[in-house]
C-alpha positions as CSV (number, residue, x, y, z in Angstrom):
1,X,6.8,6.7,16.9
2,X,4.4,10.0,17.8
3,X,3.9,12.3,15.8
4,X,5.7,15.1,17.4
5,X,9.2,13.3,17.0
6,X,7.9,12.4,13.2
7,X,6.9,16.2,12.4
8,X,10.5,17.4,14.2
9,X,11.9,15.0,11.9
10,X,10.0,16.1,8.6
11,X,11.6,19.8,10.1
12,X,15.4,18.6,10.5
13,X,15.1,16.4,6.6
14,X,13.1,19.4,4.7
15,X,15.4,22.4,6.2
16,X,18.7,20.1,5.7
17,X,17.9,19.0,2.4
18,X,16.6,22.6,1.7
19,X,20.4,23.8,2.6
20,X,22.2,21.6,1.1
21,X,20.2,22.2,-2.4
22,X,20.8,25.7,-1.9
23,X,24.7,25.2,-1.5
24,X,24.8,23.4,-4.6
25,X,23.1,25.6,-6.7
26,X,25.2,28.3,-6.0
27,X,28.2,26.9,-6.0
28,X,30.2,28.1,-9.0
29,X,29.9,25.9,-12.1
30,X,31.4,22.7,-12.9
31,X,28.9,21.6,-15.9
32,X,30.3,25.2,-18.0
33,X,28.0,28.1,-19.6
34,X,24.7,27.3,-19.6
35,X,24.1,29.2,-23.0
36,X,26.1,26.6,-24.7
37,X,24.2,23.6,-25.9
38,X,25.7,20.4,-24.2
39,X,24.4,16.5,-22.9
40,X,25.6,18.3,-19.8
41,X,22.4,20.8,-20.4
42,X,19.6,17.8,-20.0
43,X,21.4,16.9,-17.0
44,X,21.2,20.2,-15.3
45,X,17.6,20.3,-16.2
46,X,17.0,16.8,-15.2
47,X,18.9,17.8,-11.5
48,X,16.9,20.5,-11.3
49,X,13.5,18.5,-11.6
50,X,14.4,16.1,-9.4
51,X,15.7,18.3,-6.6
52,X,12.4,20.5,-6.9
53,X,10.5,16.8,-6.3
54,X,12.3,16.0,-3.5
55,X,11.7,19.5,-2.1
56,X,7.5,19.5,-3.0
57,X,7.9,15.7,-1.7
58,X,9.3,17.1,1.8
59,X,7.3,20.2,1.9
60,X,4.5,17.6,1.8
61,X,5.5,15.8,4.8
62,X,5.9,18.8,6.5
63,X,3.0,21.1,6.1
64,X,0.7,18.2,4.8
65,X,-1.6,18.4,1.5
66,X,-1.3,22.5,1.1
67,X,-1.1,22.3,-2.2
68,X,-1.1,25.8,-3.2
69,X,1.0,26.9,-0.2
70,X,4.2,24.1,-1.6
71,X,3.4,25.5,-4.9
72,X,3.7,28.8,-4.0
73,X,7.0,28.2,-1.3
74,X,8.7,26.2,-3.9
75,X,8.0,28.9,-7.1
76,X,9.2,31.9,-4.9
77,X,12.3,30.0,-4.1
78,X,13.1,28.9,-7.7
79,X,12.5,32.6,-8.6
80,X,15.1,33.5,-5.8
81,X,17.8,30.9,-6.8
82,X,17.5,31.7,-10.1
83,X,18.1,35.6,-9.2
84,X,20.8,35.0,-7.0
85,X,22.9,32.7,-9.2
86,X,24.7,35.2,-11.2
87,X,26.6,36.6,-7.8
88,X,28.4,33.0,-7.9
89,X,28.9,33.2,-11.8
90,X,26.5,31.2,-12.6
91,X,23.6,32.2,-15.0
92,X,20.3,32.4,-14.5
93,X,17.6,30.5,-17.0
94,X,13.9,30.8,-17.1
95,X,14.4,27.4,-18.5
96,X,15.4,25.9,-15.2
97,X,12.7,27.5,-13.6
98,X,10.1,25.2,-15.4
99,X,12.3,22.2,-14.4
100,X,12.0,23.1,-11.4
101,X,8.1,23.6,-11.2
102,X,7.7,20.3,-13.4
103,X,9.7,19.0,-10.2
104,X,7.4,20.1,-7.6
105,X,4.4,18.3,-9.7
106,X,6.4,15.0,-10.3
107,X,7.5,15.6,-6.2
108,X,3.6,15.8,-5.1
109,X,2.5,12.9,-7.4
110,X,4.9,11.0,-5.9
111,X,3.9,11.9,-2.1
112,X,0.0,10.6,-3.4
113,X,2.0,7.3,-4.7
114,X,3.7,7.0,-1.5
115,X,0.8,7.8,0.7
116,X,-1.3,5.4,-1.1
117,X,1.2,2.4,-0.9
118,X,1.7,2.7,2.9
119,X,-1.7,2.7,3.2
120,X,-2.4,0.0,1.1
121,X,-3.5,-3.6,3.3
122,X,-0.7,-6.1,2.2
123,X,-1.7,-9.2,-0.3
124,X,-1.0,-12.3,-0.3
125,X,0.6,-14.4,-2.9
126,X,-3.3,-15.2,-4.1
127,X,-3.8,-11.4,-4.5
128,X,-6.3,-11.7,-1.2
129,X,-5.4,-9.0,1.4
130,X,-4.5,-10.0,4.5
131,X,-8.1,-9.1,6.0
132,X,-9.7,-11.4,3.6
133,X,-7.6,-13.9,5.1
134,X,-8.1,-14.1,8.4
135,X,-11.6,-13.3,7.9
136,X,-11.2,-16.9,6.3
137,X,-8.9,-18.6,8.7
138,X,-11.0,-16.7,12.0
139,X,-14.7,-16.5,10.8
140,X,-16.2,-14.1,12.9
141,X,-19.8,-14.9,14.4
């Protein structure tokens, strides 16, 4: 695969999933007020860091290691949602905010996990990678 059709890619996941996170979070409510202590609460924060992550994670793969530039993207859009939730009934909660930006930093340590795993040389059972063996099997002169 090239890299153009993988970048094109990284375009059509990050602005689809982008969508889509924006239609749920201003959809009107199903989870009820979000001033009233509930299980339901931890759950809307926990949704809330793991949608950020996924975002940071594809902002990542789209615009490479910019940290500051997926930092800054994803806190001016948590700012927005947040702002714009009330015009769908919903409220909006600094509180969610920090989920959100605990997201993106979970999201990025997660894209350094995932880079470093598919870069990683594959092991064998012995815990030699394969390089070491063929190295063995096909001594070089």
């Amino acid at each position: 695969m090239n890299r153009r059709v993988s970048k094109r890619g990284a375009w059509v996941i990050t602005g689809s999933y982008w969508v889509v996170m924006a239609l749920i979070t201003h959809s009107p409510p199903f989870l009820g007020k979000s001033d009233t202590p509930s299980p339901a609460l931890a759950l809307d924060k926990l949704g809330h860091l793991i949608g950020f992550a996924l975002l940071a994670f594809f902002l990542r793969a789209l615009i490479g290691w910019r940290v500051t530039l997926i930092v800054a993207v994803a806190a001016v859009y948590a700012v927005v949602d947040e702002l714009t939730q009330p015009w769908v009934g919903r409220t909006a909660d600094p509180k969610d905010w920090v989920a959100d930006m605990l997201g993106v930093g979970v999201g990025l340590l997660a894209a350094i996990l995932w880079q470093r795993v598919r870069r990683a040389p594959p092991a064998d059972p012995a815990g030699q990678s394969a390089s070491a063996v063929a190295d063995a099997v096909h001594p070089q002169p």
